[in-house]
PDB file of N, CA, C and O in Angstrom, chain B, residues numbered from 101:
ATOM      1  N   UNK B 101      83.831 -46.842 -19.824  1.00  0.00           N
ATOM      2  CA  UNK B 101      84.377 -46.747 -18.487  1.00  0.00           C
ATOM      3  C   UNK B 101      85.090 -45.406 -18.290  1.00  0.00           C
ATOM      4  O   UNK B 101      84.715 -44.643 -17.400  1.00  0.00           O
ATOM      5  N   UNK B 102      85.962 -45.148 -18.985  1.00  0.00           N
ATOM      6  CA  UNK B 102      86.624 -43.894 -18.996  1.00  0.00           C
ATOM      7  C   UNK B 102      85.647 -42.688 -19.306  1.00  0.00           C
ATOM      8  O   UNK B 102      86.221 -41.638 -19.016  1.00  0.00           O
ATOM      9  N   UNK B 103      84.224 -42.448 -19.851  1.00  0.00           N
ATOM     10  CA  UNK B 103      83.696 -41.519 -19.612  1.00  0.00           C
ATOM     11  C   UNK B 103      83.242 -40.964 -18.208  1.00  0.00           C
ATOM     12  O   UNK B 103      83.312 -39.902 -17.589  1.00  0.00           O
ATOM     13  N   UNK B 104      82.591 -42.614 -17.972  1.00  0.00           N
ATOM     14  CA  UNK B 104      82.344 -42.422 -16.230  1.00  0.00           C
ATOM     15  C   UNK B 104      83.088 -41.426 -15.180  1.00  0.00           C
ATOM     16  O   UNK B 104      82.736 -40.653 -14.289  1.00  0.00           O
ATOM     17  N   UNK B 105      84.377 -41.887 -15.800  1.00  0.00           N
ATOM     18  CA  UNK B 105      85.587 -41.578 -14.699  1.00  0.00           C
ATOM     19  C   UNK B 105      85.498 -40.451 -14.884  1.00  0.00           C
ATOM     20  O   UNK B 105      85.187 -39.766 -13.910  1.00  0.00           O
ATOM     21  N   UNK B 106      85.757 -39.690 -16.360  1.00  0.00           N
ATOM     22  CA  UNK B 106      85.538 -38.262 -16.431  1.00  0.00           C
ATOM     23  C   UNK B 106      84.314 -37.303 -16.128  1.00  0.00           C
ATOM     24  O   UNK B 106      84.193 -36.081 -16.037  1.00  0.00           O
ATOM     25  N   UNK B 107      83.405 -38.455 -16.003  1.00  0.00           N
ATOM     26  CA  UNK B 107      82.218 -37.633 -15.658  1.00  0.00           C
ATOM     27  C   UNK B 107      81.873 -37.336 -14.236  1.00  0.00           C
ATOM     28  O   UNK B 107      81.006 -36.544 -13.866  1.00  0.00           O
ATOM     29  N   UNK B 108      82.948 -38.341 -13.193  1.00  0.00           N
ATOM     30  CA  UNK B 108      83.152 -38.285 -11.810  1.00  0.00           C
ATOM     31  C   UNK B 108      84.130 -36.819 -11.582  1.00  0.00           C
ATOM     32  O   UNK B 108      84.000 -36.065 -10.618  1.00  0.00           O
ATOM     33  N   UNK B 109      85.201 -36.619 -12.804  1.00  0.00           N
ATOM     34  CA  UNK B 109      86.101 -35.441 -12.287  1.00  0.00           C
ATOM     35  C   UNK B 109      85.281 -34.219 -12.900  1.00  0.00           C
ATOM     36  O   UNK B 109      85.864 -33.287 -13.454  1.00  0.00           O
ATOM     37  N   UNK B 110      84.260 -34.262 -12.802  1.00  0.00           N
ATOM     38  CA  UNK B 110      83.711 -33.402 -14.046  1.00  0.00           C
ATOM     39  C   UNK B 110      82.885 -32.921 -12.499  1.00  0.00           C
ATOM     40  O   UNK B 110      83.199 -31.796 -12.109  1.00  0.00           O
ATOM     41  N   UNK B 111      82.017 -33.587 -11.745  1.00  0.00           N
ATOM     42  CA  UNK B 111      81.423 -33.766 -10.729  1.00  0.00           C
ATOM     43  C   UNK B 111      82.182 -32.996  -9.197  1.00  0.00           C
ATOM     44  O   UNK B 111      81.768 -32.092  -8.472  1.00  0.00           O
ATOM     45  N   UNK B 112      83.739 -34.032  -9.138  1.00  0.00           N
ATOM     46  CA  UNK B 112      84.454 -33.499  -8.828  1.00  0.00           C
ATOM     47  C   UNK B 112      85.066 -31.481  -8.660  1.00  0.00           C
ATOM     48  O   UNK B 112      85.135 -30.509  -7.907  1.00  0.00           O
ATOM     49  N   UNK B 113      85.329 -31.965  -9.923  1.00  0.00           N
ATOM     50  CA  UNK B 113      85.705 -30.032 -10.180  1.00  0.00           C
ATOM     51  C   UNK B 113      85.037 -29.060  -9.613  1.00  0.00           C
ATOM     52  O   UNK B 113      85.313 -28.237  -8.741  1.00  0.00           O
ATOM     53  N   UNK B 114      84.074 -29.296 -10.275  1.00  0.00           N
ATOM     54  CA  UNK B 114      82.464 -28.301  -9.794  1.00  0.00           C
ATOM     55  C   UNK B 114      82.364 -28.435  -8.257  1.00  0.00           C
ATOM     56  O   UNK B 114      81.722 -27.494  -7.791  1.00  0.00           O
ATOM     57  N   UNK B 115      82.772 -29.257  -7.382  1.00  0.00           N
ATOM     58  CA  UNK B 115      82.544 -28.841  -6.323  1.00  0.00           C
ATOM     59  C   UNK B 115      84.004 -28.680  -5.097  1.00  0.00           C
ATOM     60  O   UNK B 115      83.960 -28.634  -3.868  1.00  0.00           O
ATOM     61  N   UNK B 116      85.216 -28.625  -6.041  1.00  0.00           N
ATOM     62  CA  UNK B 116      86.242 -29.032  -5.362  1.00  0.00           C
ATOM     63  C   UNK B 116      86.923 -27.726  -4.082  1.00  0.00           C
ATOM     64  O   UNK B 116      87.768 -27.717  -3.187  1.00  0.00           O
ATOM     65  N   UNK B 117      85.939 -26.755  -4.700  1.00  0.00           N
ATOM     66  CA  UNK B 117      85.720 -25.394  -3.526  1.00  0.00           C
ATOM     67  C   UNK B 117      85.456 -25.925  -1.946  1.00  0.00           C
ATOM     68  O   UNK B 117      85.852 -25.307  -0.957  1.00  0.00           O
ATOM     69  N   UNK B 118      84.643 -27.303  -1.905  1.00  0.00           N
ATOM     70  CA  UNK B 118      84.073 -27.705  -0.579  1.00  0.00           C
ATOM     71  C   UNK B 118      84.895 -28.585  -0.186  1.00  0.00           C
ATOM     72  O   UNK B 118      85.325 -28.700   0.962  1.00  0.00           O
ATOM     73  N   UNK B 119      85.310 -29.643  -1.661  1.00  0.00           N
ATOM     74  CA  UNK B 119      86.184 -30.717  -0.971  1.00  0.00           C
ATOM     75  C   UNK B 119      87.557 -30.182  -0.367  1.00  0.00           C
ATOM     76  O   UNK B 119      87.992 -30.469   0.748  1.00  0.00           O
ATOM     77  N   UNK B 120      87.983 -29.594  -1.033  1.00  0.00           N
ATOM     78  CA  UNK B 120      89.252 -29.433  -0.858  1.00  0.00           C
ATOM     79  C   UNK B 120      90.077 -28.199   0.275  1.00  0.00           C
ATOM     80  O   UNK B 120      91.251 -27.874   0.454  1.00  0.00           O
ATOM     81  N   UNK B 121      88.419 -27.662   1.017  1.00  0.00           N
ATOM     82  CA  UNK B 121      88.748 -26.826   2.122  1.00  0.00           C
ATOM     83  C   UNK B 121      88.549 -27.361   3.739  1.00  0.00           C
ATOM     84  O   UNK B 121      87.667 -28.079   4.209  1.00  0.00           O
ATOM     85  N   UNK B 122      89.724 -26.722   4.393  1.00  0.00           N
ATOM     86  CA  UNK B 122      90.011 -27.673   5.432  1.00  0.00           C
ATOM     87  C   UNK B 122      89.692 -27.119   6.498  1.00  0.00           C
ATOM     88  O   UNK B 122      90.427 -27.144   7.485  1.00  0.00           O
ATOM     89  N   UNK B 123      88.303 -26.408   6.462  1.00  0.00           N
ATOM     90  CA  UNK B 123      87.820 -26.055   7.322  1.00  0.00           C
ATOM     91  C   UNK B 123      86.539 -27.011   7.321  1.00  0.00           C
ATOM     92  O   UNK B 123      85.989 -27.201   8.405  1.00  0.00           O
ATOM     93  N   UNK B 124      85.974 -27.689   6.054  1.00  0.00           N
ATOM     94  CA  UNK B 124      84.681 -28.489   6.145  1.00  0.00           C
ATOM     95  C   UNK B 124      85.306 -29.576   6.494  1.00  0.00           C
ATOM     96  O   UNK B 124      86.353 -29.968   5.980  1.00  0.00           O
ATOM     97  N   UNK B 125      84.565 -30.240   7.585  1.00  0.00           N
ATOM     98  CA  UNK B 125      84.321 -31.365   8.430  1.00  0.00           C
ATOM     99  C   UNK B 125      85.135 -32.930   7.490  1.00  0.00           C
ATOM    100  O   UNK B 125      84.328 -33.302   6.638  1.00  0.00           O
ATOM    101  N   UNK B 126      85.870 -33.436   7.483  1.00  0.00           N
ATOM    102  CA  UNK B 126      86.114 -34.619   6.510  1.00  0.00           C
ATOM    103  C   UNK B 126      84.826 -35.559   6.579  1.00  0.00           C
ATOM    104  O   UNK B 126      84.542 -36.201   5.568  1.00  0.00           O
ATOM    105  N   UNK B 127      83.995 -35.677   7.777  1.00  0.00           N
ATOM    106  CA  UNK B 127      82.533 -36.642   7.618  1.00  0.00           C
ATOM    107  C   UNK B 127      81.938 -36.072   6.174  1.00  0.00           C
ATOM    108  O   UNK B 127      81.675 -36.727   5.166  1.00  0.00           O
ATOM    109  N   UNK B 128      81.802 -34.543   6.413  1.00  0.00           N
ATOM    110  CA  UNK B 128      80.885 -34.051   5.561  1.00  0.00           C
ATOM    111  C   UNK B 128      81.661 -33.801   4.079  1.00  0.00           C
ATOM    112  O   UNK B 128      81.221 -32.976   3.278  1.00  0.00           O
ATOM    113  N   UNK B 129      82.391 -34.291   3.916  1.00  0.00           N
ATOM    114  CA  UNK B 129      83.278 -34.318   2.535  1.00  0.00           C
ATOM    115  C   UNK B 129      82.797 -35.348   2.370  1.00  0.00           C
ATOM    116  O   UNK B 129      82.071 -35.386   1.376  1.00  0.00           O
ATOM    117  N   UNK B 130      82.912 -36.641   3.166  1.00  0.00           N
ATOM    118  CA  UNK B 130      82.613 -37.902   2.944  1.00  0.00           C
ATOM    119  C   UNK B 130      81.471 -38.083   2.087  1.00  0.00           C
ATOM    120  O   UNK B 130      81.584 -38.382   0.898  1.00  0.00           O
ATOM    121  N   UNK B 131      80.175 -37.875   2.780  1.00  0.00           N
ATOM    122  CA  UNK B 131      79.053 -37.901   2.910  1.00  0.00           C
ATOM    123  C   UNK B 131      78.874 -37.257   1.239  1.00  0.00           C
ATOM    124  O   UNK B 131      78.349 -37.884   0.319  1.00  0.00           O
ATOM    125  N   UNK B 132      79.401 -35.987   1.149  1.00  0.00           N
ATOM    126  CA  UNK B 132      78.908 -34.998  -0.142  1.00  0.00           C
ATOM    127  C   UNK B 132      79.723 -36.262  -1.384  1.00  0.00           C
ATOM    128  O   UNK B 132      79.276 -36.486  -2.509  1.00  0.00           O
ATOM    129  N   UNK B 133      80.557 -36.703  -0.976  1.00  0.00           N
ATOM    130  CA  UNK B 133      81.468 -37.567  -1.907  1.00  0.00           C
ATOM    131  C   UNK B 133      80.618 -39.055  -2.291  1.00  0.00           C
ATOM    132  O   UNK B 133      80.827 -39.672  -3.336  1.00  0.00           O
ATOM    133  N   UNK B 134      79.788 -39.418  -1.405  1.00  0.00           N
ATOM    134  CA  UNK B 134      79.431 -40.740  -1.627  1.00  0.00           C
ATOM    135  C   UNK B 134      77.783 -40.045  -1.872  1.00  0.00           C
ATOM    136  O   UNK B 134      76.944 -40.897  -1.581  1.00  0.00           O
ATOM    137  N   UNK B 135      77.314 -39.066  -2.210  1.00  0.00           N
ATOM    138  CA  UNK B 135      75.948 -38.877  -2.675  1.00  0.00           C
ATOM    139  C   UNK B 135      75.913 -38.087  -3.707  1.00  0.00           C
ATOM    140  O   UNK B 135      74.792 -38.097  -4.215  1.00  0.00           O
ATOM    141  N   UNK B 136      76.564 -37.490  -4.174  1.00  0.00           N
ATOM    142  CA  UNK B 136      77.430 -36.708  -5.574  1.00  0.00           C
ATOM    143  C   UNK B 136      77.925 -37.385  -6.428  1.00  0.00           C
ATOM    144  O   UNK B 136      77.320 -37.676  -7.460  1.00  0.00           O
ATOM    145  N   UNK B 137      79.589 -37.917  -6.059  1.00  0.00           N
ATOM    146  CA  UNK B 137      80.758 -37.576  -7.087  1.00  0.00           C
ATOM    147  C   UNK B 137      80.166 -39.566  -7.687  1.00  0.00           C
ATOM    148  O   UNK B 137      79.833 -39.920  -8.818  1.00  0.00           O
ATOM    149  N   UNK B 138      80.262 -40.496  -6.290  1.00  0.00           N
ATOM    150  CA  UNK B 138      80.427 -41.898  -6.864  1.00  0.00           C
ATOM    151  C   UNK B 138      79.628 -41.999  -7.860  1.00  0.00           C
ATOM    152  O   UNK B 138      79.974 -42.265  -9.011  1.00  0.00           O
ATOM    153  N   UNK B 139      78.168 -41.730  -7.363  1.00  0.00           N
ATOM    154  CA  UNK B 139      76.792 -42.187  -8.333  1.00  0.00           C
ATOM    155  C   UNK B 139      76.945 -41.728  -9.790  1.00  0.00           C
ATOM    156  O   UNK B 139      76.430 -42.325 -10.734  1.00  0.00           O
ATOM    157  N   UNK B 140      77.821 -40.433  -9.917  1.00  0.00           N
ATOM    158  CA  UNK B 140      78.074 -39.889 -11.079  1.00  0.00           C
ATOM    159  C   UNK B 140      78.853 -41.003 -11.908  1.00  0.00           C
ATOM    160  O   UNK B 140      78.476 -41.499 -12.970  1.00  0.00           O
ATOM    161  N   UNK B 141      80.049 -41.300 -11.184  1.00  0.00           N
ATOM    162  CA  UNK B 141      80.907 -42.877 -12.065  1.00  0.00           C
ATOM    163  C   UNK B 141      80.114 -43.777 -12.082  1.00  0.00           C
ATOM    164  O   UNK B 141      79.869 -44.228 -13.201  1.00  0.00           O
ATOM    165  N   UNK B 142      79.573 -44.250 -11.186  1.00  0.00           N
ATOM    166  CA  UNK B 142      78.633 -45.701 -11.159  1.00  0.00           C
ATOM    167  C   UNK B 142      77.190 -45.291 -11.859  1.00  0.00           C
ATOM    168  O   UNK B 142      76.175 -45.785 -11.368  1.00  0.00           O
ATOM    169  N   UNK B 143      77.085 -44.493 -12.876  1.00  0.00           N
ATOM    170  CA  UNK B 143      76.112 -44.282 -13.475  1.00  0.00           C
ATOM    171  C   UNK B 143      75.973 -45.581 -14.671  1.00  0.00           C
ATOM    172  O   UNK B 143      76.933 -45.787 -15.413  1.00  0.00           O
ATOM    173  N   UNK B 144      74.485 -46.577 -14.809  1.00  0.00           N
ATOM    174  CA  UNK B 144      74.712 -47.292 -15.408  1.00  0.00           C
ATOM    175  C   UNK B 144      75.707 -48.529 -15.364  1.00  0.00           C
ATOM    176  O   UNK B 144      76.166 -49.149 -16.324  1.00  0.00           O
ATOM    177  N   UNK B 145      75.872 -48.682 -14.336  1.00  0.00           N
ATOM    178  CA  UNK B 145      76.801 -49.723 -14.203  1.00  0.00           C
ATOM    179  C   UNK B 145      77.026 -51.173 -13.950  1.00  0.00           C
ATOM    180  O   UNK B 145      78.007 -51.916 -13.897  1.00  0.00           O
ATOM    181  N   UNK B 146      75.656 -51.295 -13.805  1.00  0.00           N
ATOM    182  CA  UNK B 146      74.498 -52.651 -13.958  1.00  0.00           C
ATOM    183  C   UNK B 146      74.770 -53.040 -15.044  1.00  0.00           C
ATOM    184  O   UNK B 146      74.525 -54.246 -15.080  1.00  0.00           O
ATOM    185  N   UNK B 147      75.146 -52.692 -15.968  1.00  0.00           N
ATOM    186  CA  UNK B 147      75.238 -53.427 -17.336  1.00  0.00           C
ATOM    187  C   UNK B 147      76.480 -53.411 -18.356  1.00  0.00           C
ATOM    188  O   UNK B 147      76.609 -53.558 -19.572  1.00  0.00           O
ATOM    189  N   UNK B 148      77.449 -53.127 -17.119  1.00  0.00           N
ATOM    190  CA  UNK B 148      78.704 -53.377 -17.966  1.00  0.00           C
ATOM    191  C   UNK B 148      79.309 -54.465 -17.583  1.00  0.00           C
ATOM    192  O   UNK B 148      79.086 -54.987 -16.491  1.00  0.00           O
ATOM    193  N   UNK B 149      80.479 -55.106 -18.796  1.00  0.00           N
ATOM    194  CA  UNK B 149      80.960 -56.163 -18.545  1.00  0.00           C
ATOM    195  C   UNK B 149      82.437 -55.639 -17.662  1.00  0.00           C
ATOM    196  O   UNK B 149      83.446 -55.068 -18.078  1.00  0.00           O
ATOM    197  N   UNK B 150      82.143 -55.998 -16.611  1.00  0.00           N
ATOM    198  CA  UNK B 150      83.667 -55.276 -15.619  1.00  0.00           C
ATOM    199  C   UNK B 150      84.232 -56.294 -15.723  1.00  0.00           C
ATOM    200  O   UNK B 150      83.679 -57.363 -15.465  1.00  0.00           O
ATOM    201  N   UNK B 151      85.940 -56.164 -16.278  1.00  0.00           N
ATOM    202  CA  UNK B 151      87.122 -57.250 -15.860  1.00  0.00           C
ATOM    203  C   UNK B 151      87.926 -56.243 -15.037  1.00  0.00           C
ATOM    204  O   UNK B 151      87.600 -55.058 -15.105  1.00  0.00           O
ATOM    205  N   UNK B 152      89.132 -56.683 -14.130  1.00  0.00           N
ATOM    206  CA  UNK B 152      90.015 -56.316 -13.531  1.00  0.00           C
ATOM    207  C   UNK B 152      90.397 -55.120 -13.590  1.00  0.00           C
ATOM    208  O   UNK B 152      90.551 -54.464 -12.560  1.00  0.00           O
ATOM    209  N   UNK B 153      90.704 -54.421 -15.277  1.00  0.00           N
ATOM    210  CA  UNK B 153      91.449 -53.233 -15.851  1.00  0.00           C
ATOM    211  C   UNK B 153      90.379 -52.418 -15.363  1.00  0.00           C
ATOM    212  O   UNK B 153      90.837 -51.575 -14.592  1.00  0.00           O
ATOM    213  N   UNK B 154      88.743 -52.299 -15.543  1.00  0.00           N
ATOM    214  CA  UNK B 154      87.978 -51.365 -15.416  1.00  0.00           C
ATOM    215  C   UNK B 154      88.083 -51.364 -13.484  1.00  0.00           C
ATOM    216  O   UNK B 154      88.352 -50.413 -12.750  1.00  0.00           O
ATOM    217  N   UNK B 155      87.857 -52.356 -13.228  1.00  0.00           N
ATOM    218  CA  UNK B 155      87.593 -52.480 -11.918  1.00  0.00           C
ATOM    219  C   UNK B 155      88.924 -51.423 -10.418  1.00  0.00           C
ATOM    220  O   UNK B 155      88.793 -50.894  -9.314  1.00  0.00           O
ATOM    221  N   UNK B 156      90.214 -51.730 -11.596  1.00  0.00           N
ATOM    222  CA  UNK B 156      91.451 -51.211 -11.035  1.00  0.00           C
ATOM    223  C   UNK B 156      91.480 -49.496 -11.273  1.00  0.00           C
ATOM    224  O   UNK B 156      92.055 -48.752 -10.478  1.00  0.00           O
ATOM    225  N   UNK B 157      90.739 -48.984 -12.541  1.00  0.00           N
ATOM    226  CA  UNK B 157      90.870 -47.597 -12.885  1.00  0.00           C
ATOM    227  C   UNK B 157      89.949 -47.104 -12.441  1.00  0.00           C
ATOM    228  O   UNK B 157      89.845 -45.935 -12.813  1.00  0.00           O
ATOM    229  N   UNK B 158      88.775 -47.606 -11.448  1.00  0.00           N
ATOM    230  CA  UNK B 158      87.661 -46.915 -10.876  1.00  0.00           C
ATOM    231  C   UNK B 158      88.399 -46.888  -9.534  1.00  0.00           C
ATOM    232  O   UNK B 158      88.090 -45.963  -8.783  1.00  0.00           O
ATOM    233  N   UNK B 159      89.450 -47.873  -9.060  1.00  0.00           N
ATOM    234  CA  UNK B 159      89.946 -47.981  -8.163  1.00  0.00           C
ATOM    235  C   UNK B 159      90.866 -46.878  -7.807  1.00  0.00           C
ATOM    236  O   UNK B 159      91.155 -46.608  -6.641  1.00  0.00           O
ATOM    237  N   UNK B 160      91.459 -46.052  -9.163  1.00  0.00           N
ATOM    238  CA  UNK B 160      92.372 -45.362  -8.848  1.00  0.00           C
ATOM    239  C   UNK B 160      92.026 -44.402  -8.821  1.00  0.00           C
ATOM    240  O   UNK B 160      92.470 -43.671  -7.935  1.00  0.00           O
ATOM    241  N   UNK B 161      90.984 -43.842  -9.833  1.00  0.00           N
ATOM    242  CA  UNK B 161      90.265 -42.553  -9.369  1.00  0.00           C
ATOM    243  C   UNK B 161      89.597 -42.128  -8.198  1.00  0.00           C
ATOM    244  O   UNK B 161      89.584 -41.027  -7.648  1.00  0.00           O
ATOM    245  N   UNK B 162      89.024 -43.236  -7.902  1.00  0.00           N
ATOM    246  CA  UNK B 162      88.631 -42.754  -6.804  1.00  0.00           C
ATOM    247  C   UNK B 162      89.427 -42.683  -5.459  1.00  0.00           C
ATOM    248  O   UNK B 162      88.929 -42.298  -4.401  1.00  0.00           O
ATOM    249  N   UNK B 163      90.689 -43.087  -5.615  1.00  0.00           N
ATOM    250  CA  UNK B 163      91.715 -43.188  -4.203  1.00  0.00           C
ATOM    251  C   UNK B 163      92.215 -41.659  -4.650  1.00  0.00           C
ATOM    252  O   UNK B 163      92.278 -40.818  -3.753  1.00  0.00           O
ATOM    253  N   UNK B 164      92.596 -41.251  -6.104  1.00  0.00           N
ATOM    254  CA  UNK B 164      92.745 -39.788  -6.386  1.00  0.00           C
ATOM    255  C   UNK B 164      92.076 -38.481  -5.542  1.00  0.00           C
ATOM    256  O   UNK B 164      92.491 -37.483  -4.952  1.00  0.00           O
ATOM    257  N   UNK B 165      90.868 -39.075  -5.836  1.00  0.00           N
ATOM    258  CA  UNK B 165      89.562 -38.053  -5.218  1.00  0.00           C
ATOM    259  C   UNK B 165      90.089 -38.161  -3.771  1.00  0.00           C
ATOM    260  O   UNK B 165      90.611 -37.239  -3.144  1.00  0.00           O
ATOM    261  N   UNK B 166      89.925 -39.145  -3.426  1.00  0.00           N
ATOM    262  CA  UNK B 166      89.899 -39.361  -1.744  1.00  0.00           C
ATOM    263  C   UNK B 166      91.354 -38.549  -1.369  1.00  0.00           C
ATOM    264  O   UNK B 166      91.405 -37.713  -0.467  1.00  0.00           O
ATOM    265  N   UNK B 167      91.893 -38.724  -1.754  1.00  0.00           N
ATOM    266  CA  UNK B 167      93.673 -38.521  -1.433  1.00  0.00           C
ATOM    267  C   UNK B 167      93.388 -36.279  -1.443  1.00  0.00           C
ATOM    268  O   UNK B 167      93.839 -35.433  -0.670  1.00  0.00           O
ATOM    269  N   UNK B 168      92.644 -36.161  -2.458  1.00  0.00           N
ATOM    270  CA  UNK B 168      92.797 -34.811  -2.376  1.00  0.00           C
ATOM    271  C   UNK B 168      91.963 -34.329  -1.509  1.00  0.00           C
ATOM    272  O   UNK B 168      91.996 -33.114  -1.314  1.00  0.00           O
ATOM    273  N   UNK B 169      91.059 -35.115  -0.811  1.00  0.00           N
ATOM    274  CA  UNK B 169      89.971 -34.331  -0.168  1.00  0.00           C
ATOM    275  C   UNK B 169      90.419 -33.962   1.298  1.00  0.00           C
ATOM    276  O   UNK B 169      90.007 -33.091   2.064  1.00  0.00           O
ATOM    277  N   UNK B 170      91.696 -35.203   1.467  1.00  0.00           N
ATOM    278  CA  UNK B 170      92.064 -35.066   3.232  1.00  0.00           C
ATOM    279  C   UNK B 170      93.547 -33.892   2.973  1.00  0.00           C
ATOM    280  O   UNK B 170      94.184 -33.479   3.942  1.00  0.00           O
TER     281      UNK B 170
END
């Protein structure tokens, strides 16, 4: 689980030139965010056993991401 996550800020980083400028559109942050950064965490994810703890730390990274993009 925790690779995922790093492999989302890993995803993240590399493009945080677009997210994090406030001249691009927040739709189009959106959009680059949910066809990029998620699929990168939710890689394989059909076959893990998710309880609460994993479910809460995908939860927080990704409110991270979101929080820096606006």
């Amino acid at each position: 689980m925790t690779h995922r996550i790093q492999a989302g800020w890993l995803k993240w980083r590399g493009a945080s030139g677009i997210l994090c400028d406030r001249k691009v559109p927040l739709k189009l942050k959106g959009k680059f965010y949910r066809t990029a950064i998620r699929p990168a965490m939710l890689y394989g994810s059909e076959c893990w056993a998710v309880n609460c703890v994993h479910e809460q730390k995908m939860g927080v990274a990704e409110m991270r991401m979101l929080r820096w993009m606006c």
